[in-house]
C-alpha positions in Angstrom: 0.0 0.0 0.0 2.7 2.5 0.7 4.7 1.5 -2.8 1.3 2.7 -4.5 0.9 5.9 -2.2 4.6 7.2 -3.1 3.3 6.7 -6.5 0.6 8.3 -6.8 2.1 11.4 -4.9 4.6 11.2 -7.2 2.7 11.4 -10.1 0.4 14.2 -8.6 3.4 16.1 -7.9 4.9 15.6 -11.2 1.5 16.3 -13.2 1.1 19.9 -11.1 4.7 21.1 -12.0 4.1 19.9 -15.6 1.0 21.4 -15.8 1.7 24.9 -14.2 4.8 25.2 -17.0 2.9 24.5 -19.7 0.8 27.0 -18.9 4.1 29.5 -17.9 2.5 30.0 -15.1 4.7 31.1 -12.1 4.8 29.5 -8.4 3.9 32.6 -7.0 0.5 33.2 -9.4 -0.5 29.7 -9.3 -0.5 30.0 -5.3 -2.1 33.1 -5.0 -5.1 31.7 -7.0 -5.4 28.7 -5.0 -4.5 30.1 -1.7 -1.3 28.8 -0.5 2.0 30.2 -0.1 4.5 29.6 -3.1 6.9 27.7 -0.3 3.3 25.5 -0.1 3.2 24.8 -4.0 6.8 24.0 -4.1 6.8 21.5 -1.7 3.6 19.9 -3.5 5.5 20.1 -7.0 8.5 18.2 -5.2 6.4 15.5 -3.5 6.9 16.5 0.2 3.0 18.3 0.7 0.2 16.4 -0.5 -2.5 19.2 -1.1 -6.2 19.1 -0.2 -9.1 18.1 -2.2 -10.0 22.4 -2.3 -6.7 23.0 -3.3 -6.1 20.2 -6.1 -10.1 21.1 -7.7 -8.4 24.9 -7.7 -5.6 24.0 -9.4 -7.6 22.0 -12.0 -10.0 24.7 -12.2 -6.9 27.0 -13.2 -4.7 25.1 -15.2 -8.4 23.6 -16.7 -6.9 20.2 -16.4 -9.6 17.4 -15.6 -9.3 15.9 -12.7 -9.4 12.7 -13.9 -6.4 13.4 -16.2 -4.2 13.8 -13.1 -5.5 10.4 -12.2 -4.9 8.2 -14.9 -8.9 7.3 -15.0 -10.0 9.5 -17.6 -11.5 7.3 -20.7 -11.3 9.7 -23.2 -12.0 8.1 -26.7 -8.5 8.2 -28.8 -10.4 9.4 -32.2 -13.5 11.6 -31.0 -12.3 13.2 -27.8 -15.4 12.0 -25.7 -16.0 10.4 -22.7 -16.9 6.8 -23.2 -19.1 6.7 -20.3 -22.2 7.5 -23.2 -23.8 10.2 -25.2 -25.4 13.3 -22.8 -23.7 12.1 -19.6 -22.5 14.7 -17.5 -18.7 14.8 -16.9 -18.3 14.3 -12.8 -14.9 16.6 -13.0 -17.0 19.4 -14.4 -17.4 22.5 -12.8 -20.8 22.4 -12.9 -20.9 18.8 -11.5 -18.8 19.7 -8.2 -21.0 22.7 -7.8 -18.2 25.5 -9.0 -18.3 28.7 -10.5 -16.5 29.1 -13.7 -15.1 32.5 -12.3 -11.4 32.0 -11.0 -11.1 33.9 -7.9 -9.0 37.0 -8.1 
């Protein structure tokens, strides 16, 4: 259990820092917006601060990264771009679906 812990830490870790560069977003912007201190987001980025369910929907609400993305769950179909999980069905990671504004906090 803690073999598959490390890894998924690692991998969140890993996913946020290449996430916030793709974006060129600095450690200091991306912690303002999701309210931490940029000490706070480098310690996530390196794997040594796991961060909070608020804080890790913020930072997918920023860098408009799904959730499930981040998690390796995401079935996304390779040639249309759709969820598999049928036609009309409401992506659980949306905004709308976890009950968040699509306004980004200033």
């Amino acid at each position: 259990m803690r073999k598959a812990k490390t890894h998924l830490v690692s991998s969140l870790s890993r996913a946020m820092l290449e996430a916030r560069k793709q974006r060129a977003f600095t450690q200091a912007f991306v912690a303002s917006h999701i309210g931490i201190s940029q000490g706070a987001l480098s310690k996530m980025e390196r794997g040594l601060l796991v961060p909070s369910a608020i804080q890790w929907i913020e930072f997918c609400r920023l860098t408009k990264i799904k959730i499930d993305d981040f998690m390796g769950t995401g079935t996304t179909s390779p040639s249309s771009g759709q969820s598999s999980s049928g036609p009309g069905a409401k992506d659980p990671s949306s905004k709308e679906s976890l009950g968040l504004s699509s306004e980004i906090p200033h």
